[in-house]
C-alpha positions as a Markdown table, in Angstrom:
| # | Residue | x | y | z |
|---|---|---|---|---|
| 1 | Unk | 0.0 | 0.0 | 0.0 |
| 2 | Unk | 1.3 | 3.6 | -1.0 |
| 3 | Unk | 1.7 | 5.6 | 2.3 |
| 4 | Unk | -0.1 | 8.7 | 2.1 |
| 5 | Unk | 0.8 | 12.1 | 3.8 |
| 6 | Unk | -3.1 | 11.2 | 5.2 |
| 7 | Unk | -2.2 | 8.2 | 6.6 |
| 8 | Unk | 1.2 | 9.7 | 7.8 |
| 9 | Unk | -0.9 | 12.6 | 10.1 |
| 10 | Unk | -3.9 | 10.4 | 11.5 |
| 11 | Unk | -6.4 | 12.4 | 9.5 |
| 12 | Unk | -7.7 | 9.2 | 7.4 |
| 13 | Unk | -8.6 | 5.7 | 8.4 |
| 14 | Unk | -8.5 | 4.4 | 5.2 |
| 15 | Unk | -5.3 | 1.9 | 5.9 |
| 16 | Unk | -6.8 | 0.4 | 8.9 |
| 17 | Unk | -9.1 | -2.2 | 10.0 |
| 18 | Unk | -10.5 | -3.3 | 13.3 |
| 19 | Unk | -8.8 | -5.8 | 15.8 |
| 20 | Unk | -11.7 | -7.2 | 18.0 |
| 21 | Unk | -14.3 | -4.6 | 17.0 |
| 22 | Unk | -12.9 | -2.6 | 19.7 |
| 23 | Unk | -10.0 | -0.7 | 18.6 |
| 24 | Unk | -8.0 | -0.1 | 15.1 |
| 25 | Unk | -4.7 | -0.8 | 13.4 |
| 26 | Unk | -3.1 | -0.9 | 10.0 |
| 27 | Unk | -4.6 | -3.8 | 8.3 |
| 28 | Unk | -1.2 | -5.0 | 7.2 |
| 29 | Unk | -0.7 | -5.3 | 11.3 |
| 30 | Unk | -3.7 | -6.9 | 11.9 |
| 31 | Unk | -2.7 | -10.6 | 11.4 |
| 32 | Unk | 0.6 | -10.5 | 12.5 |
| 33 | Unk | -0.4 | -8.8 | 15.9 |
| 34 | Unk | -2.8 | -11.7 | 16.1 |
| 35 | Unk | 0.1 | -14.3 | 15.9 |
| 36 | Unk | 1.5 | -12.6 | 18.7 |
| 37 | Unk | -1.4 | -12.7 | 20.6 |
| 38 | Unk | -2.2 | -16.4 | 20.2 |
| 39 | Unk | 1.1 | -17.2 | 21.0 |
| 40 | Unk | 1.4 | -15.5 | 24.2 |
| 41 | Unk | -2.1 | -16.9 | 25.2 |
| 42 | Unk | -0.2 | -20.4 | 25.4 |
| 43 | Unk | 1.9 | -19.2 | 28.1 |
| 44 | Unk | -1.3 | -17.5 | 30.1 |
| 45 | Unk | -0.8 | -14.0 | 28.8 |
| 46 | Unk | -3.7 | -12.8 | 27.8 |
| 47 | Unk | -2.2 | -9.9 | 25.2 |
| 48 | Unk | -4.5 | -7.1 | 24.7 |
| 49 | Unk | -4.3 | -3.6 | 23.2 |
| 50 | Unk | -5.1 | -0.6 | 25.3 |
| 51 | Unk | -4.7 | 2.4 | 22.4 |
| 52 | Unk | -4.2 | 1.3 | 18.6 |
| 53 | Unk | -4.9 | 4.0 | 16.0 |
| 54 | Unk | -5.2 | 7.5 | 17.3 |
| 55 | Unk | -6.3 | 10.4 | 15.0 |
| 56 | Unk | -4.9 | 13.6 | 14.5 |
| 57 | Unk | -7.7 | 15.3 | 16.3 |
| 58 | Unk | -7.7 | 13.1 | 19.6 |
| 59 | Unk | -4.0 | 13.7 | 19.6 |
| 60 | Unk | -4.4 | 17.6 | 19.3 |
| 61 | Unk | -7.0 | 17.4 | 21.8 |
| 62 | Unk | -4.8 | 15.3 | 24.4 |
| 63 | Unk | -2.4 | 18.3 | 23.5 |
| 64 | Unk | -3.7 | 21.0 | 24.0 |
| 65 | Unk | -5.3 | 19.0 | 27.1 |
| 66 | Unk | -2.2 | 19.1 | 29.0 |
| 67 | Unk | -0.8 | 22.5 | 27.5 |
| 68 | Unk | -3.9 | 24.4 | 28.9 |
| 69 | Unk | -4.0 | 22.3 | 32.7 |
| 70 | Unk | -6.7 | 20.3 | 31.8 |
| 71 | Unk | -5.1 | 17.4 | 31.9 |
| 72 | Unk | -1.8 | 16.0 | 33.9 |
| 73 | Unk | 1.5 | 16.4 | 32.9 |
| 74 | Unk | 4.0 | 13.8 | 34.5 |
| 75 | Unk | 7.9 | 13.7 | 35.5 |
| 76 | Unk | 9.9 | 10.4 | 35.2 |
| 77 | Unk | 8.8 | 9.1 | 38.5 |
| 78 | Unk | 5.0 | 9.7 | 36.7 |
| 79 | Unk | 4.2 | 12.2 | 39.3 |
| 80 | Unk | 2.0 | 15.2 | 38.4 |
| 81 | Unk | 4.4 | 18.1 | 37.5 |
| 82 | Unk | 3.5 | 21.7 | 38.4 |
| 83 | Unk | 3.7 | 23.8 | 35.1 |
| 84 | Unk | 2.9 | 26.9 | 36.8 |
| 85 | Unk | 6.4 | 28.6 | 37.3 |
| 86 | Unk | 7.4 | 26.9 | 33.7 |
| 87 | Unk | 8.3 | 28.7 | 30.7 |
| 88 | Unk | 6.5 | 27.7 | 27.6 |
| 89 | Unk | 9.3 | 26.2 | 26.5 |
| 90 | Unk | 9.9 | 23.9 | 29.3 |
| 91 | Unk | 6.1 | 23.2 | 29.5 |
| 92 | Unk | 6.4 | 22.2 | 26.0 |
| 93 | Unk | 9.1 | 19.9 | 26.2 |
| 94 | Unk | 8.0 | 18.3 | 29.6 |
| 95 | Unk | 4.8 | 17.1 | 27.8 |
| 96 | Unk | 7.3 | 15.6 | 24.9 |
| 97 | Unk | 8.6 | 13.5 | 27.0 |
| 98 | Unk | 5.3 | 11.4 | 27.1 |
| 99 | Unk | 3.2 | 13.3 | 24.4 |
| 100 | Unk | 3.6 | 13.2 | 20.5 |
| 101 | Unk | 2.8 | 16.4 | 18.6 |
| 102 | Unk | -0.4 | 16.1 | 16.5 |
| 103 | Unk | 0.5 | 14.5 | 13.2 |
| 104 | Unk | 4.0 | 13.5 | 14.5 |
| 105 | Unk | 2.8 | 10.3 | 16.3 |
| 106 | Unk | 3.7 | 6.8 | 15.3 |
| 107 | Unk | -0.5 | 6.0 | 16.5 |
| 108 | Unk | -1.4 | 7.7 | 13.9 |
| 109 | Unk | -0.3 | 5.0 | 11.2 |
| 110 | Unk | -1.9 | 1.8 | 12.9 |
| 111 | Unk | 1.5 | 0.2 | 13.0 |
| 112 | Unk | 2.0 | 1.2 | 16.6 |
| 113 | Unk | -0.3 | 0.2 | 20.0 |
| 114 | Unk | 0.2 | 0.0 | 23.8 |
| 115 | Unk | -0.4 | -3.5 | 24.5 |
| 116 | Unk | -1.3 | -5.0 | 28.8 |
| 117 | Unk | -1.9 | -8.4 | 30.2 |
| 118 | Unk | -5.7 | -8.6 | 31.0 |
| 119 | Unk | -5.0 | -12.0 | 32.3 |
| 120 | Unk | -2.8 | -10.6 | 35.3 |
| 121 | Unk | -4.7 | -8.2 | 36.6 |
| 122 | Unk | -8.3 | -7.8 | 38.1 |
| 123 | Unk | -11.2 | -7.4 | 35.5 |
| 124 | Unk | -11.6 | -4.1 | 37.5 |
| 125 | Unk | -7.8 | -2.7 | 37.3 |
| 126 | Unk | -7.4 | 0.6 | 36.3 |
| 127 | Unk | -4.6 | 0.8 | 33.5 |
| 128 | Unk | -2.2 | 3.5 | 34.1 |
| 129 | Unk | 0.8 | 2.9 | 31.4 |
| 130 | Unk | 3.2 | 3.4 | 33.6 |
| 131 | Unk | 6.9 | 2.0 | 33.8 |
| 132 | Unk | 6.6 | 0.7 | 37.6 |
| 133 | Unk | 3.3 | -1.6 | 36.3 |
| 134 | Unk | 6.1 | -3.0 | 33.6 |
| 135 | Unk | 8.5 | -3.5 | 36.0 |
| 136 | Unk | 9.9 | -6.1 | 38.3 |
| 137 | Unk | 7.2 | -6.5 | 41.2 |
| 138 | Unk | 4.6 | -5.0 | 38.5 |
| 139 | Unk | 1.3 | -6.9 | 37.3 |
| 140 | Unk | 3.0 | -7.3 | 33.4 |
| 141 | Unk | 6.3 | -8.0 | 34.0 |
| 142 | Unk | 5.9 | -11.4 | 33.3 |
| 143 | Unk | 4.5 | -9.4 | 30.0 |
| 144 | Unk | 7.5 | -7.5 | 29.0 |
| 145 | Unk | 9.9 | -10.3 | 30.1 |
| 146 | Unk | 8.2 | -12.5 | 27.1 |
| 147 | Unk | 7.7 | -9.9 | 24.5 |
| 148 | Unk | 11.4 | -9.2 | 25.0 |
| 149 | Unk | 12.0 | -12.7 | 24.4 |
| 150 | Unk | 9.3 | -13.1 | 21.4 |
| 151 | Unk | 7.9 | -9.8 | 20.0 |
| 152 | Unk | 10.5 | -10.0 | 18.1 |
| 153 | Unk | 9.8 | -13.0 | 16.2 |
| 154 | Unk | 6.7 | -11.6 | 14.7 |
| 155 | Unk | 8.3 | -8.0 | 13.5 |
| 156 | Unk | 7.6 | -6.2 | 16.4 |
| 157 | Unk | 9.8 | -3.9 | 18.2 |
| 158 | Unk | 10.4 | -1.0 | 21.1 |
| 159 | Unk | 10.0 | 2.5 | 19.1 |
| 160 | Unk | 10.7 | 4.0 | 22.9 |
| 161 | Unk | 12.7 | 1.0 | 25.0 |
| 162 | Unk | 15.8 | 3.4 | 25.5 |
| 163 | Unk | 15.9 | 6.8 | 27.2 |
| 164 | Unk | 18.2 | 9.3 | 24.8 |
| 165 | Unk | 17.0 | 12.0 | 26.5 |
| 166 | Unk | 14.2 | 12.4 | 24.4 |
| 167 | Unk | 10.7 | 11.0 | 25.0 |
| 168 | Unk | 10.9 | 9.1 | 28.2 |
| 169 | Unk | 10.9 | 4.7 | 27.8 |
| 170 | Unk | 7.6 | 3.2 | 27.3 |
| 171 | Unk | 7.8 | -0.4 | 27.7 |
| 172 | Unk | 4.2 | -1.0 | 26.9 |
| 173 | Unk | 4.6 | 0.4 | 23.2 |
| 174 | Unk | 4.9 | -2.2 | 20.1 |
| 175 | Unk | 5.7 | -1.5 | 16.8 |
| 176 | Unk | 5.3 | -3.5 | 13.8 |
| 177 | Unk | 8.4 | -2.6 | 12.1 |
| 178 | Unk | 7.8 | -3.9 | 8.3 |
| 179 | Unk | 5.1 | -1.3 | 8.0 |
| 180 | Unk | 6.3 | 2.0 | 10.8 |
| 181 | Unk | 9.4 | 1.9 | 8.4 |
| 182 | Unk | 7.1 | 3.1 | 5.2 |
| 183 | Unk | 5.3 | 5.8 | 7.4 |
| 184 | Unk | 8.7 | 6.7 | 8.9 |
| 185 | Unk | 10.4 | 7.2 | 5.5 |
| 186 | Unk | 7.6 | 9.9 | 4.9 |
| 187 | Unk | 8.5 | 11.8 | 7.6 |
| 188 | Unk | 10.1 | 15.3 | 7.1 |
| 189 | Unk | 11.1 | 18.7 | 8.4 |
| 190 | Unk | 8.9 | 20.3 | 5.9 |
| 191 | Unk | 6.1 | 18.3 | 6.7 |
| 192 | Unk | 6.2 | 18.3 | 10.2 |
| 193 | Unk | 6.4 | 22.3 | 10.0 |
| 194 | Unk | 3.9 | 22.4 | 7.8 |
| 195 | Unk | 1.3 | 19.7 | 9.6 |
| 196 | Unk | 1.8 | 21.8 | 12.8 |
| 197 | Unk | 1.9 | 25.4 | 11.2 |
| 198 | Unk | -1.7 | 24.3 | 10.0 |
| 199 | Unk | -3.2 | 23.4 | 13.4 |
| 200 | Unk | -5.0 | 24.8 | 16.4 |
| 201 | Unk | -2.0 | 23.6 | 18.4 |
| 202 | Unk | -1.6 | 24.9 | 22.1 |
| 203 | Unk | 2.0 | 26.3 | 22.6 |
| 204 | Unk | 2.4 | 26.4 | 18.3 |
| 205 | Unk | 4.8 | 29.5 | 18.2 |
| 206 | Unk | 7.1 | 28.0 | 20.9 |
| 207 | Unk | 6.9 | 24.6 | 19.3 |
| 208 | Unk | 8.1 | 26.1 | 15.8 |
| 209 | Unk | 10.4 | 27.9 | 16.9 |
| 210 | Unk | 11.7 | 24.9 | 18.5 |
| 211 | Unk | 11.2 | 22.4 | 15.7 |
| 212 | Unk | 15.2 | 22.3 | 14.9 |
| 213 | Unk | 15.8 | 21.1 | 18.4 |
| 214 | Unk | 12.4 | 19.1 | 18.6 |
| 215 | Unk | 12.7 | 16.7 | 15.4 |
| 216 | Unk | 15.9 | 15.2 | 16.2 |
| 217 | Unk | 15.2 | 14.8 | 20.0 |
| 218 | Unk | 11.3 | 13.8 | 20.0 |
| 219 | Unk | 10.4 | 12.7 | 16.2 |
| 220 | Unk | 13.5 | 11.1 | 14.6 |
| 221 | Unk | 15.2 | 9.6 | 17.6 |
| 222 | Unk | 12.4 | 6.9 | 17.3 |
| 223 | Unk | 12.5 | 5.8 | 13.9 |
| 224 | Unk | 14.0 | 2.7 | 13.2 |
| 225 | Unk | 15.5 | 3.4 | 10.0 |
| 226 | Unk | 18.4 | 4.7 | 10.3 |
């Protein structure tokens, strides 16, 4: 399938069908995920995807969310941080360190999801994507232990498994590699400028003016092409 600068920003859903009527990915991603899945139910894992495809307006709104207060912020130790006394500068690039610009995340393609074990936690647990939960002591560490092992296997790797100092390590975030590489080759400078010039985006005349520093550090630094 030719990757489309639509496809590239979240703003068409074209390139995606649904996994277990409840959430979307690319439909190249579909089956393969699905391997995975079946695989790790052998070993009692029950593999399950907590965000899939996100479009470029739920990602603006999570944005702009978190730039206006609405909406936590967190630090390394995912502790609430207090943006008050922050320049818009640092508020901006706190929120990088967990939060993708609109039309600059990998959700936006399909190829990328957060994935949990349903079957070691309570049907009433309250997900938090946090690093301690993936840890040693946390409910999926048995999780990450295998996909480490297996993911992969089945083309699937850690966009965000080491911290560079740009967006922090997110050990709950798969991508399917055979297909990210496609959307990843269509990212830009020009387009990012351009995709964000274009927006309602909270903080978009410190983010611009940033972009130099911003690409390299929060947008690039992920890609697995190299």
């Amino acid at each position: 399938m030719h990757v489309t600068l639509e496809m590239v920003s979240g703003k068409t859903e074209e390139h995606l069908s649904e996994l277990n009527g409840d959430c979307l990915l690319h439909q190249a991603v579909v089956a393969p995920f699905q391997s995975l899945q079946a695989v790790a139910a052998e070993k009692g894992i029950d593999l399950q995807v907590a965000s899939g495809f996100r479009s470029f307006e739920r990602q603006l709104t999570i944005w702009n969310a978190k730039a206006s207060g609405h909406r936590l912020v967190l630090d390394d130790q995912s502790q609430p941080f207090n943006l008050v006394n922050m320049s818009e500068r640092e508020r901006a690039f706190a929120m990088l360190r967990w939060s993708a610009l609109p039309g600059c995340s990998r959700h936006h393609w399909g190829t990328d999801m957060d994935v949990w074990d349903a079957a070691a936690v309570s049907p009433n647990y309250v997900l938090q994507l946090t690093p301690d939960e993936y840890q040693q002591n946390g409910p999926f560490h048995k999780l990450s232990c295998w996909l480490g092992e297996h993911a992969g296997e089945y083309g699937f790797v850690w966009p965000y498994e080491h911290d560079n100092g740009g967006v922090a390590p997110e050990p709950w975030h798969l991508s399917y590699s055979p297909v990210a590489q496609q959307f990843e080759a269509r990212l830009n400078a020009q387009y990012i400028r351009k995709i964000l010039d274009n927006s309602e985006l909270v903080l978009k005349d410190t983010i611009l003016n940033c972009l130099d520093e911003i690409i390299p550090k929060f947008i690039f630094s992920a890609c697995i092409r190299k």
